[in-house]
DRENPA-3360 file (N, C-alpha, C; in nm, 2 decimals, always signed):
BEGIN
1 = XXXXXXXX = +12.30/-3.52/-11.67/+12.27/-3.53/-11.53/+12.12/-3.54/-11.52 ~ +12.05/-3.60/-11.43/+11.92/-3.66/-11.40/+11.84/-3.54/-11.35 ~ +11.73/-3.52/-11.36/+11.65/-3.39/-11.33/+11.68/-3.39/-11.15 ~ +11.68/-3.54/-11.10/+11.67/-3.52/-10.93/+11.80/-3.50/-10.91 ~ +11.88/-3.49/-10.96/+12.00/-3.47/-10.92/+12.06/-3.34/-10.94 ~ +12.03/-3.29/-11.04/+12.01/-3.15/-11.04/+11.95/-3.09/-10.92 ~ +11.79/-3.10/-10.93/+11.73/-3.04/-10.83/+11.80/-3.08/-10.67 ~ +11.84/-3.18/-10.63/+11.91/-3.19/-10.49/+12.02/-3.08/-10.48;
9 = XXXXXXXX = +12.11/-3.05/-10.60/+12.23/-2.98/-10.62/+12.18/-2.85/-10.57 ~ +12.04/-2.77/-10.67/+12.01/-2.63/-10.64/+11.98/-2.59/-10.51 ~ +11.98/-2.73/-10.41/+11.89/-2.67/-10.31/+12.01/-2.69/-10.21 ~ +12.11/-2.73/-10.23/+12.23/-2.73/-10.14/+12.25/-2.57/-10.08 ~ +12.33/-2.62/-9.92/+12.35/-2.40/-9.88/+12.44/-2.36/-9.98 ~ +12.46/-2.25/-9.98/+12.58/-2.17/-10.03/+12.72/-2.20/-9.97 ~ +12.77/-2.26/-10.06/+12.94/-2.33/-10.02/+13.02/-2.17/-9.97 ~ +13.03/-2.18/-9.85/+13.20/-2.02/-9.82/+13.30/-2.00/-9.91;
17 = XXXXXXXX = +13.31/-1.90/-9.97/+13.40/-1.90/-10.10/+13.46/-1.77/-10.05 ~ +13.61/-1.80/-10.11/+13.65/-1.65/-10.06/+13.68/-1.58/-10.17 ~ +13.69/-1.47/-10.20/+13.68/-1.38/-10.33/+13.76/-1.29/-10.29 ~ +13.91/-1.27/-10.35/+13.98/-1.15/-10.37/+14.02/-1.05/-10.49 ~ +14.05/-0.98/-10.49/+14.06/-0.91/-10.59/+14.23/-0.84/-10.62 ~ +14.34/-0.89/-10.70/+14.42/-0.84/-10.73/+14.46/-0.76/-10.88 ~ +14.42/-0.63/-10.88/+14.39/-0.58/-10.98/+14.52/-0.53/-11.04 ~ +14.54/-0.60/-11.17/+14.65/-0.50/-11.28/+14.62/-0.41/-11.39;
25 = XXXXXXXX = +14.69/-0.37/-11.45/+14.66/-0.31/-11.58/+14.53/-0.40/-11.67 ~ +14.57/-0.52/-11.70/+14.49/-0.61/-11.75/+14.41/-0.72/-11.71 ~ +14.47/-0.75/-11.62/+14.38/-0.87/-11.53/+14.33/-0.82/-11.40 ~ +14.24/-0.86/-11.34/+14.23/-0.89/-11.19/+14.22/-1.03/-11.18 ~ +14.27/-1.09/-11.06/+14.32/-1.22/-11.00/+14.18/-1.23/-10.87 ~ +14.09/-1.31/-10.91/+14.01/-1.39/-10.84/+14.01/-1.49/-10.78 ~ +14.00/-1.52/-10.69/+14.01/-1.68/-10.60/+13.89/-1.72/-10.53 ~ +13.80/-1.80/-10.63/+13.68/-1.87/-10.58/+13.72/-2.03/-10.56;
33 = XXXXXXXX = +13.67/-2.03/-10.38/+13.69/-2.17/-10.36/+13.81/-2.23/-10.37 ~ +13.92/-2.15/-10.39/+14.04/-2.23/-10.36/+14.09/-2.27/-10.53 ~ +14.00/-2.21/-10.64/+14.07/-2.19/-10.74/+14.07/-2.00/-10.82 ~ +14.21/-1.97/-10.89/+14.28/-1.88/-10.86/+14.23/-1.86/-11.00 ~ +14.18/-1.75/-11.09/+14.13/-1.74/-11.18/+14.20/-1.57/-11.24 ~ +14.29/-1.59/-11.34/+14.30/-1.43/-11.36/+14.21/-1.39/-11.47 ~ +14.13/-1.31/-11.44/+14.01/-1.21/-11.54/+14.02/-1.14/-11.62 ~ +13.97/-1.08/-11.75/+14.07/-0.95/-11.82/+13.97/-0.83/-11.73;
41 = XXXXXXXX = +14.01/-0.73/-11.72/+13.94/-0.56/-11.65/+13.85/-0.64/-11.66 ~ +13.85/-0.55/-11.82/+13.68/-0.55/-11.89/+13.55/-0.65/-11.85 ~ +13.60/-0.74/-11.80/+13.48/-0.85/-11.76/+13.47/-0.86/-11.64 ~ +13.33/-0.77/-11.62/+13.25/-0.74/-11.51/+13.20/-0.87/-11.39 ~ +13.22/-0.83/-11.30/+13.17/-0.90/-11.22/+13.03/-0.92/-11.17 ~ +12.93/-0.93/-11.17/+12.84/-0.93/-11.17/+12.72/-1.02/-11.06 ~ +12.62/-1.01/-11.00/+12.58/-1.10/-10.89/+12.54/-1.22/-10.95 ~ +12.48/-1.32/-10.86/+12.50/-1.46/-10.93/+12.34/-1.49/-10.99;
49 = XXXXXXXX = +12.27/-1.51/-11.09/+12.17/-1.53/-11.11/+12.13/-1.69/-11.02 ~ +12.23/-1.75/-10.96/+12.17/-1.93/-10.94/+12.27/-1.91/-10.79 ~ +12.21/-1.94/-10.72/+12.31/-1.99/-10.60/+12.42/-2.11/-10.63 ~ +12.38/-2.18/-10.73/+12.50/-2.30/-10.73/+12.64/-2.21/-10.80 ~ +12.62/-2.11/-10.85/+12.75/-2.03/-10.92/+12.82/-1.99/-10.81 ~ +12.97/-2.01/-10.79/+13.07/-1.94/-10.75/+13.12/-1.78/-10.79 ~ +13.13/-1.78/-10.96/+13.09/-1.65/-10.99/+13.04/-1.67/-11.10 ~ +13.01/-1.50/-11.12/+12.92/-1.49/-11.26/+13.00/-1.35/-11.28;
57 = XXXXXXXX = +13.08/-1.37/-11.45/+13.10/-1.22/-11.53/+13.00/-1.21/-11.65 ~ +13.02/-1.06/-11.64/+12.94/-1.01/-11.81/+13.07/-0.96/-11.91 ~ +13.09/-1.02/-12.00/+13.19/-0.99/-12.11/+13.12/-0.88/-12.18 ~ +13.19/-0.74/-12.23/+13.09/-0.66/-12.26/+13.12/-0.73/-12.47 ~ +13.04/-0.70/-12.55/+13.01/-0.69/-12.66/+13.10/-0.65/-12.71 ~ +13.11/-0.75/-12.86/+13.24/-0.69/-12.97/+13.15/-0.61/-13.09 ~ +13.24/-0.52/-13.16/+13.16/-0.44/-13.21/+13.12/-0.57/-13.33 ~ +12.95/-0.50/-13.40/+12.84/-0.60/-13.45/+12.77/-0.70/-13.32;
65 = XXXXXXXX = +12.80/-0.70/-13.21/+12.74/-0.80/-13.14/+12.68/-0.68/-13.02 ~ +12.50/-0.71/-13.02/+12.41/-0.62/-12.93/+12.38/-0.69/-12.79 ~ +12.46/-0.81/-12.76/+12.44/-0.86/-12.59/+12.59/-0.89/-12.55 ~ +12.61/-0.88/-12.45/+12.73/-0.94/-12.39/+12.69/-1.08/-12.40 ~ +12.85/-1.13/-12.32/+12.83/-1.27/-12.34/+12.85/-1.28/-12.20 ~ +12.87/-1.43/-12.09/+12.83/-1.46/-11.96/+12.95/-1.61/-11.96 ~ +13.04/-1.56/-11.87/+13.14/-1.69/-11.78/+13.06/-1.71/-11.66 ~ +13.03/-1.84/-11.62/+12.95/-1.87/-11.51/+13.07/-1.97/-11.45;
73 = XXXXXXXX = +13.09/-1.94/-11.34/+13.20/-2.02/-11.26/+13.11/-2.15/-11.15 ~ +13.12/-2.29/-11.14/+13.04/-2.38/-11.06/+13.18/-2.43/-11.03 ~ +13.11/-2.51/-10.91/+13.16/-2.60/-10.85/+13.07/-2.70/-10.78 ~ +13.05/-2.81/-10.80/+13.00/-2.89/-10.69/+13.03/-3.02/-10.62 ~ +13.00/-2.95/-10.46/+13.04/-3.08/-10.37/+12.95/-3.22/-10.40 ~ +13.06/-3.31/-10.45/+13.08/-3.48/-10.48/+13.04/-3.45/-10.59 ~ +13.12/-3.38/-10.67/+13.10/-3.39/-10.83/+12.94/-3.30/-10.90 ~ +13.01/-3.29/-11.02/+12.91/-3.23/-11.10/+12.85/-3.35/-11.26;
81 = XXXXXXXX = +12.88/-3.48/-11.18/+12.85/-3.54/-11.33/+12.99/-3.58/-11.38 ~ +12.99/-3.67/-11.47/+13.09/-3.72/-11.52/+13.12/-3.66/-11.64 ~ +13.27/-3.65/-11.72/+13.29/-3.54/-11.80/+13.24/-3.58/-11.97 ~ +13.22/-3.72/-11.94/+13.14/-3.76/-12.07/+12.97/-3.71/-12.10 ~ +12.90/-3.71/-11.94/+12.77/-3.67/-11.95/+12.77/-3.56/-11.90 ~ +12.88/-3.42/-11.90/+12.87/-3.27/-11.95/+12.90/-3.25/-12.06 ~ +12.99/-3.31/-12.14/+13.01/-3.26/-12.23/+12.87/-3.29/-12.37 ~ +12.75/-3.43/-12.33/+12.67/-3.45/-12.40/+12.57/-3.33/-12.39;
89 = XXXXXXXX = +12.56/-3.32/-12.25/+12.44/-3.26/-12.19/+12.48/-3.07/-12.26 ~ +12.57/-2.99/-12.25/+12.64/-2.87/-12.28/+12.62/-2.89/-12.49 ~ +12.68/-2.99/-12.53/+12.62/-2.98/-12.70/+12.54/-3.02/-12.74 ~ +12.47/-3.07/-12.64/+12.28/-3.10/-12.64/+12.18/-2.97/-12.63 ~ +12.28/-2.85/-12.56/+12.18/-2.74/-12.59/+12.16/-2.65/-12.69 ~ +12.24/-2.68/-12.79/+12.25/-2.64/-12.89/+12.15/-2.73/-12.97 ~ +12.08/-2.66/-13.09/+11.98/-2.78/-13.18/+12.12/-2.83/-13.26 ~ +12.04/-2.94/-13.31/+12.11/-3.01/-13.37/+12.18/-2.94/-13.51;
97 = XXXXXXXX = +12.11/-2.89/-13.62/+12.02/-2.83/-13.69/+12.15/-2.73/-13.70 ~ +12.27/-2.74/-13.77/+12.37/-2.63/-13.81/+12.50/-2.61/-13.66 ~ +12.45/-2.70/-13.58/+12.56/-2.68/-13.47/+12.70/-2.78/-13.53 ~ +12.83/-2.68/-13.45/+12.93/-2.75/-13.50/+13.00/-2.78/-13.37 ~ +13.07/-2.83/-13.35/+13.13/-2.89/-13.19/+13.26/-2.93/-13.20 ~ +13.36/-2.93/-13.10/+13.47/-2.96/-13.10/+13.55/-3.01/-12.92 ~ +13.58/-3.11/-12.92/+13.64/-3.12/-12.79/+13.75/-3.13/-12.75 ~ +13.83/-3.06/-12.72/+14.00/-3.08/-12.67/+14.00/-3.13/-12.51;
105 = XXXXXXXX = +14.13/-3.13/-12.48/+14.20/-3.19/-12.36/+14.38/-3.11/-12.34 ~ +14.34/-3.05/-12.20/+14.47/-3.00/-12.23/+14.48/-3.03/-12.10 ~ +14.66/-2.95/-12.03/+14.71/-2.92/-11.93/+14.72/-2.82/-11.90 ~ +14.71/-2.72/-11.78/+14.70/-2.61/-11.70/+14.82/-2.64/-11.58 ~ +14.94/-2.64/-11.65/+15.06/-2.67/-11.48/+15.02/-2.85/-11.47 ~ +14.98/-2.88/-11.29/+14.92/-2.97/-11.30/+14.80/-3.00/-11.34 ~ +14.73/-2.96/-11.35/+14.55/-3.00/-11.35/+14.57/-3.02/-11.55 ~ +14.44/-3.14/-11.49/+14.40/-3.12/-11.67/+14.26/-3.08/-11.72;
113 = XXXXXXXX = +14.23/-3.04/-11.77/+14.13/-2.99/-11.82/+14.07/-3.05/-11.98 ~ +13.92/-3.02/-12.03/+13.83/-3.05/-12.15/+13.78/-2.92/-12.12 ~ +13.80/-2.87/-12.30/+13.70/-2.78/-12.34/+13.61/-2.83/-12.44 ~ +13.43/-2.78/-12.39/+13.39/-2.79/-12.50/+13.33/-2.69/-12.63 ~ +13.35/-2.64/-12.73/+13.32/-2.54/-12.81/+13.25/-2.58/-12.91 ~ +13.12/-2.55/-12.90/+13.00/-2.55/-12.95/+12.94/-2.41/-12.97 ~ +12.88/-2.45/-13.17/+12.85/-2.28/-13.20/+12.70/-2.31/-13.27 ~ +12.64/-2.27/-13.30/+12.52/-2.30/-13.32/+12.40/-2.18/-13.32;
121 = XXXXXXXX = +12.30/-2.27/-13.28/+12.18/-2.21/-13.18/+12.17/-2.25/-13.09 ~ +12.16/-2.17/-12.96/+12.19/-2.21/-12.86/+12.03/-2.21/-12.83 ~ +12.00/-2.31/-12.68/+11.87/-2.33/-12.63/+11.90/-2.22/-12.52 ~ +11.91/-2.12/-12.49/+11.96/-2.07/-12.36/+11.82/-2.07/-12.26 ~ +11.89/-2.13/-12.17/+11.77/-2.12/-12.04/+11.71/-2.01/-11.97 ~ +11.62/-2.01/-11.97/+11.51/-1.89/-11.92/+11.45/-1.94/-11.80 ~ +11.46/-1.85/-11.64/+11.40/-1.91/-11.54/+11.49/-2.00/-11.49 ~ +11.43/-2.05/-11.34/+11.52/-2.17/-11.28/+11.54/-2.31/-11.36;
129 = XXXXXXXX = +11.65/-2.36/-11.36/+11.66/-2.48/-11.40/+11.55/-2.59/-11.43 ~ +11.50/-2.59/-11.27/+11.42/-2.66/-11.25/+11.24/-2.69/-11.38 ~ +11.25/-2.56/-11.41/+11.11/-2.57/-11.51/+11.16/-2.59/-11.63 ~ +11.33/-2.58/-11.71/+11.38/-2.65/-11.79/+11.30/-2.55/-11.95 ~ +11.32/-2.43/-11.89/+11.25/-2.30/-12.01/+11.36/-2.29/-12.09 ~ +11.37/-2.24/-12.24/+11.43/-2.21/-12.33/+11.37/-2.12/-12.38 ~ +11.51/-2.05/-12.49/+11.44/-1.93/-12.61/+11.57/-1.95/-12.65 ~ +11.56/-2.00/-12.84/+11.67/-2.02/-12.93/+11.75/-1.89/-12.94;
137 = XXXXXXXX = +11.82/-1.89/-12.94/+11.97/-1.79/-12.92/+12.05/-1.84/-13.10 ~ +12.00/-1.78/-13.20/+12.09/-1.79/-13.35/+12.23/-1.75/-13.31 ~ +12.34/-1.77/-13.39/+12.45/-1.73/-13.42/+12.53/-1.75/-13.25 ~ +12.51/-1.83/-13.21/+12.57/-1.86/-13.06/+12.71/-1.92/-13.04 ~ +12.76/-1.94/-12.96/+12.88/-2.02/-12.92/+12.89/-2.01/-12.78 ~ +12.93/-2.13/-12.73/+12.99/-2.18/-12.58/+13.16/-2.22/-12.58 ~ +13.17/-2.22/-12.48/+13.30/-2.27/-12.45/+13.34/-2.33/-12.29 ~ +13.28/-2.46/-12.28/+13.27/-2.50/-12.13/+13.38/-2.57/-12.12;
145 = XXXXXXXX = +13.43/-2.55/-12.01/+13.54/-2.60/-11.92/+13.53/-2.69/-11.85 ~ +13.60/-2.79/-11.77/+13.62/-2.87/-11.67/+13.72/-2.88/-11.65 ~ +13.79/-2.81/-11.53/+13.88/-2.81/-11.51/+13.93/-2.91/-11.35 ~ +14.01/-2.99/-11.37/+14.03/-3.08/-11.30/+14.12/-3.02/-11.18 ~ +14.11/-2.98/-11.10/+14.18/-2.89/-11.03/+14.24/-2.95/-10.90 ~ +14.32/-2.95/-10.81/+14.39/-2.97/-10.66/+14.26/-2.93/-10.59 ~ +14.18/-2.87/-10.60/+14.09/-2.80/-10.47/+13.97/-2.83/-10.53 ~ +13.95/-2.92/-10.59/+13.82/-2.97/-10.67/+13.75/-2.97/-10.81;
153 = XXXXXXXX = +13.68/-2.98/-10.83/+13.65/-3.01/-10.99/+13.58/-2.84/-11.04 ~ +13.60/-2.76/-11.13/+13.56/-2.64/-11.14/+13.50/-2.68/-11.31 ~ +13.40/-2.59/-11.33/+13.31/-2.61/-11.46/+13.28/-2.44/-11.47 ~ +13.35/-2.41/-11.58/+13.42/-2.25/-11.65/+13.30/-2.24/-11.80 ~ +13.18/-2.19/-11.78/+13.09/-2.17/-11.88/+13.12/-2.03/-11.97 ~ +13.14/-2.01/-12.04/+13.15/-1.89/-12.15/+13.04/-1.92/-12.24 ~ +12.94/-1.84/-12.25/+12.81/-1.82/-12.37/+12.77/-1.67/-12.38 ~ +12.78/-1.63/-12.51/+12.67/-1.57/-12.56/+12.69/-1.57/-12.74;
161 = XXXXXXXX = +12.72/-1.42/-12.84/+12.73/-1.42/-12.91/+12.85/-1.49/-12.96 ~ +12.81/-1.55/-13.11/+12.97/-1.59/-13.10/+13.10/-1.52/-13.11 ~ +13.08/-1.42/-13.18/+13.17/-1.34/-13.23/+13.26/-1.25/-13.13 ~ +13.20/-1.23/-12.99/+13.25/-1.22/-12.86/+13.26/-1.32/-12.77 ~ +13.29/-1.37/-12.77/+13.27/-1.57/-12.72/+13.42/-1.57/-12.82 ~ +13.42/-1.61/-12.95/+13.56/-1.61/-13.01/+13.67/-1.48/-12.98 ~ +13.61/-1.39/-12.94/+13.77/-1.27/-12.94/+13.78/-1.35/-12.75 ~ +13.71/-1.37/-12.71/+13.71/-1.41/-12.53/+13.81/-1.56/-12.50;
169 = XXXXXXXX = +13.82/-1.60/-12.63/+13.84/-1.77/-12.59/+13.99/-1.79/-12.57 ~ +14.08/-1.71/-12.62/+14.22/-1.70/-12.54/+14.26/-1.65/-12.42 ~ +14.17/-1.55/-12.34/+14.12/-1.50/-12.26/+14.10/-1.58/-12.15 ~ +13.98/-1.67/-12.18/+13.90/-1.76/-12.10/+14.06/-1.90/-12.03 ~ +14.10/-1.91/-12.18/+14.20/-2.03/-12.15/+14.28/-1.96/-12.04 ~ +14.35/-1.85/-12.09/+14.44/-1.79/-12.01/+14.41/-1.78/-11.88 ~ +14.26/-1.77/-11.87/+14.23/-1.75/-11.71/+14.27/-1.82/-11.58 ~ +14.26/-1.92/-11.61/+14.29/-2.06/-11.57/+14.45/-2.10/-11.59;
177 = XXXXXXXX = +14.48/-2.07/-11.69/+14.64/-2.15/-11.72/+14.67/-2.22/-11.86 ~ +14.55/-2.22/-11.93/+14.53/-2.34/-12.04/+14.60/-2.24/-12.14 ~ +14.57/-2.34/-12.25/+14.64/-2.29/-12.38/+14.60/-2.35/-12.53 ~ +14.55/-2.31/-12.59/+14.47/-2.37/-12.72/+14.56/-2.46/-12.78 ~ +14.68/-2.41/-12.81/+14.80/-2.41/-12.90/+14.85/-2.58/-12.85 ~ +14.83/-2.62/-12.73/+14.89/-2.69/-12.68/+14.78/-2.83/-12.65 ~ +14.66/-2.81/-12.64/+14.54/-2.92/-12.64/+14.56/-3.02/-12.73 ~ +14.47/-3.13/-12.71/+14.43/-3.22/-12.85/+14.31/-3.25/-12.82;
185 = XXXX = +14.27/-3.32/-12.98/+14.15/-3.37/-12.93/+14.09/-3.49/-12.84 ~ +14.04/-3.45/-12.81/+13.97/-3.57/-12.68/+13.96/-3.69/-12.79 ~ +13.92/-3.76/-12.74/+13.89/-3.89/-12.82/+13.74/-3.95/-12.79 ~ +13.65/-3.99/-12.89/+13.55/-4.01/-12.84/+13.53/-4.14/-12.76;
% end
């Protein structure tokens, strides 16, 4: 995605999203914007560091791992980019330099969905988008979504350590509907 197109995006109002909370033993059931997301407890809800986020959780740490990790929920009105230039742009933040990458394609019911899972070093962003700040993040992993949805296009971010990022990633699928077991690979 283009720097000005970005920047037009950040500066858009805050879309009305409605947020409920159906809490079970293990999930709570969120509904941002008309997509229905079930959460496990443990993953905090948290305020939104970017106005473009619909939500933002803190996954707490697996033991050996000293940060949580971060699901960032977007959406944007007339698209967020095409799914070939997120998925470049998402394992472009990783250095080159020991990153490993993988892309599936699955189904969720109706909607289809791409994940991307990239482990690496991550470039994690520091500060607004807009000044395009970094600080290398060793031993990382992501797991970005696009989920093709009835109520619009949703992009499901999971980063931090990897080792809590991997116990989260059946988790993450689940949230949505997906299923690892059942994906393939995308095709380049």
């Amino acid at each position: 995605m283009k720097c000005s197109a970005f920047v037009f995006l950040s500066v858009l109002p805050l879309m009305v999203q409605s947020v409920s909370a159906d809490e079970t033993a293990d999930t709570t059931t969120v509904t941002l914007q008309g997509l229905e997301l079930n959460i496990p407890a443990a993953w905090q809800k948290v305020d939104h560091p970017s106005r473009m986020r619909l939500g933002t959780f803190q996954i707490p740490p697996v033991e050996g791992d000293e940060q949580p990790a971060e699901l960032a929920v977007y959406s944007f009105p007339g698209g967020g980019g095409s799914v070939d230039a997120n998925i470049r742009r998402w394992i472009g933040q990783f250095d080159a330099r020991g990153r490993t990458s993988k892309v599936t394609q699955g189904r969720a019911g109706d909607h289809e969905y791409v994940v991307v899972d990239v482990s690496g070093t991550w470039q994690q962003p520091i500060g607004p988008p807009i000044r395009r700040q970094t600080r290398p993040v060793p031993n990382s992993r992501m797991l970005a979504v696009i989920l093709m949805h009835n109520t619009g296009v949703f992009y499901l971010k999971l980063t931090g350590p990897a080792a809590t990022v991997s116990a989260q990633a059946d988790a993450l699928r689940a949230s949505f509907g997906g299923n690892a077991e059942q994906e393939t690979e995308r095709p380049d």
